[in-house]
matplotlib code that plots the C-alpha trace (Angstrom):
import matplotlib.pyplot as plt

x = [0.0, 1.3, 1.7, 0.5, 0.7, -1.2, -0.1, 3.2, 5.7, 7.6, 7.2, 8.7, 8.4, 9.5, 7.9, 8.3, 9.4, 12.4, 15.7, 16.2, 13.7, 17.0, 18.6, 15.4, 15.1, 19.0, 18.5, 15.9, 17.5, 20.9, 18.9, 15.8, 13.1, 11.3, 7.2, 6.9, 4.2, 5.4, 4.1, 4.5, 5.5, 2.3, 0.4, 2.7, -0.7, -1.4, 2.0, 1.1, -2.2, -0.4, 2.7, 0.9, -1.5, 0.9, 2.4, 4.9, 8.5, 10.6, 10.0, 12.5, 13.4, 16.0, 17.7, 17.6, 16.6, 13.3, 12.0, 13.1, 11.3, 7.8, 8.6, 9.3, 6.1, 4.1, 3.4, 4.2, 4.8, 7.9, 7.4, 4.8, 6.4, 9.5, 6.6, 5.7, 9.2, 9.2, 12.8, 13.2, 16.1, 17.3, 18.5, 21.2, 24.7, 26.5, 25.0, 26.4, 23.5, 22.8, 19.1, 19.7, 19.6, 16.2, 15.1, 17.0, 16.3, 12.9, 13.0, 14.9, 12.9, 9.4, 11.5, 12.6, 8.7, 6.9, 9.5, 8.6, 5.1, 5.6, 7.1, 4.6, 2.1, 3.9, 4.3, 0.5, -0.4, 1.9, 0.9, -2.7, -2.5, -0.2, -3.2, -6.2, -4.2, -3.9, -7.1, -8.0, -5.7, -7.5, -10.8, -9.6, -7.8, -11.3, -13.2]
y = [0.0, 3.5, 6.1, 9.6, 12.6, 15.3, 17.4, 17.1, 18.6, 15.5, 12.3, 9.2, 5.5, 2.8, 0.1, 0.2, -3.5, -3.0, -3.2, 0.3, 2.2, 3.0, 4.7, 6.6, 7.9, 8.7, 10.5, 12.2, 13.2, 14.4, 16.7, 17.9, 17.0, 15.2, 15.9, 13.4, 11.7, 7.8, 5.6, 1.7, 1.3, -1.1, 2.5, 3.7, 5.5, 7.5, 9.2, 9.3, 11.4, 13.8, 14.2, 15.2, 17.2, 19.5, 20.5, 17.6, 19.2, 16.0, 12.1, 10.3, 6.5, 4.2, 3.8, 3.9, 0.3, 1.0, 3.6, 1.4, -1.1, 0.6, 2.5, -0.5, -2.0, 0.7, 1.8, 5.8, 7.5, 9.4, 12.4, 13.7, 13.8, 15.5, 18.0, 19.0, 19.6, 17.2, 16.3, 13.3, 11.7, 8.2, 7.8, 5.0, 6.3, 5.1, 8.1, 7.2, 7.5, 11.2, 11.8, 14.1, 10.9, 10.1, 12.3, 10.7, 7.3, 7.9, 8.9, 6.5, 3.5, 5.0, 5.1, 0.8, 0.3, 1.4, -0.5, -3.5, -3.1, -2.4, -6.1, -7.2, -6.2, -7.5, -10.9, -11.4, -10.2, -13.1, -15.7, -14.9, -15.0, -18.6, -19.5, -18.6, -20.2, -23.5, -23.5, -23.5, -26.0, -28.5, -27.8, -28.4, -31.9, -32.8, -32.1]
z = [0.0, -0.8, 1.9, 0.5, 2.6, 1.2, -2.1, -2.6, -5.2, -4.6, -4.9, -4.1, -6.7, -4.2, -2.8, 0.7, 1.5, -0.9, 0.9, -1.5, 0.5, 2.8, -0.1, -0.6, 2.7, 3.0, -0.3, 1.0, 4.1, 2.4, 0.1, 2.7, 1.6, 4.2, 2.5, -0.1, -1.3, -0.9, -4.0, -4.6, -8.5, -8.8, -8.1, -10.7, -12.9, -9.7, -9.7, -13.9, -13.1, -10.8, -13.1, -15.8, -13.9, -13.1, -9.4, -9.1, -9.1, -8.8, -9.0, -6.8, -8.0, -6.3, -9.5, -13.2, -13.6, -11.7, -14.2, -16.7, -15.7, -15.4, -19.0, -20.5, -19.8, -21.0, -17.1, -18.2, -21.0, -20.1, -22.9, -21.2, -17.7, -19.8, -21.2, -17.7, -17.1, -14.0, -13.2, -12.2, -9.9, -9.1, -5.4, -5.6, -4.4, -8.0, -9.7, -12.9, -15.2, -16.0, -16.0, -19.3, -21.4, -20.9, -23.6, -25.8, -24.6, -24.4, -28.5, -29.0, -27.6, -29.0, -32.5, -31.9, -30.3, -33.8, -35.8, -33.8, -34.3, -37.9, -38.1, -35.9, -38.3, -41.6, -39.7, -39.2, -42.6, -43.9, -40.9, -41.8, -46.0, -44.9, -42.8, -45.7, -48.1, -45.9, -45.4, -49.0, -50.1, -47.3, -48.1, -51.9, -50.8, -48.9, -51.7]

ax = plt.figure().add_subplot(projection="3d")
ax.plot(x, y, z, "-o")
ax.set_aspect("equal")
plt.show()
């Protein structure tokens, strides 16, 4: 369950059994911000909602490979968090992914998502005229 104060400007994509909850919280300290809003990334559409409502200043995850794992399964559609101009922060003490990428990687994974669904769509075109045409050529042998 996610703990959410009231309105926040920040807010907080952990879930709070994970043993990265400590980084969080000493993030948190180190920088102080003590009022966020506390979300578990299965409530991921709430934070979402609020992003792109406008009023959320920063979205804190414990690392790269969280967000990453929520925008690679279609939980958010990070352009329009970049659109509201929300920065957003991983917490883990490596800090060696700069958050200025995402743009880019955001582009470039939409770019790689619609060629994939481009083959996608060429592959059931020729499964499907392979399927008709089987089909046919039974219900000729039958005859």
């Amino acid at each position: 369950m996610s703990v959410v104060p009231g309105p926040a400007e920040l807010l907080v994509v952990c879930d709070p059994h994970s043993p990265a909850r400590a980084a969080v919280e000493t993030y948190l300290r180190a920088d102080g911000s003590a009022a966020a809003a506390w979300y578990a990334p299965r409530d991921v559409d709430d934070v979402d909602r609020r992003v792109r409502a406008g009023g959320v200043r920063v979205v804190v995850f414990p690392s790269a490979a969280e967000l990453f794992d929520i925008v690679w399964t279609d939980g958010i559609a990070l352009d329009g968090w970049l659109a509201t101009g929300t920065r957003i922060v991983f917490a883990d003490a490596t800090g060696d992914f700069p958050t200025g990428c995402l743009p880019l990687i955001w582009t470039s994974w939409q770019r790689w998502r619609r060629r994939q669904r481009r083959q996608q769509v060429v592959a059931g075109l020729i499964l499907s005229a392979v399927a008709v045409a089987a089909a046919f050529a039974l219900l000729f042998a039958c005859r």
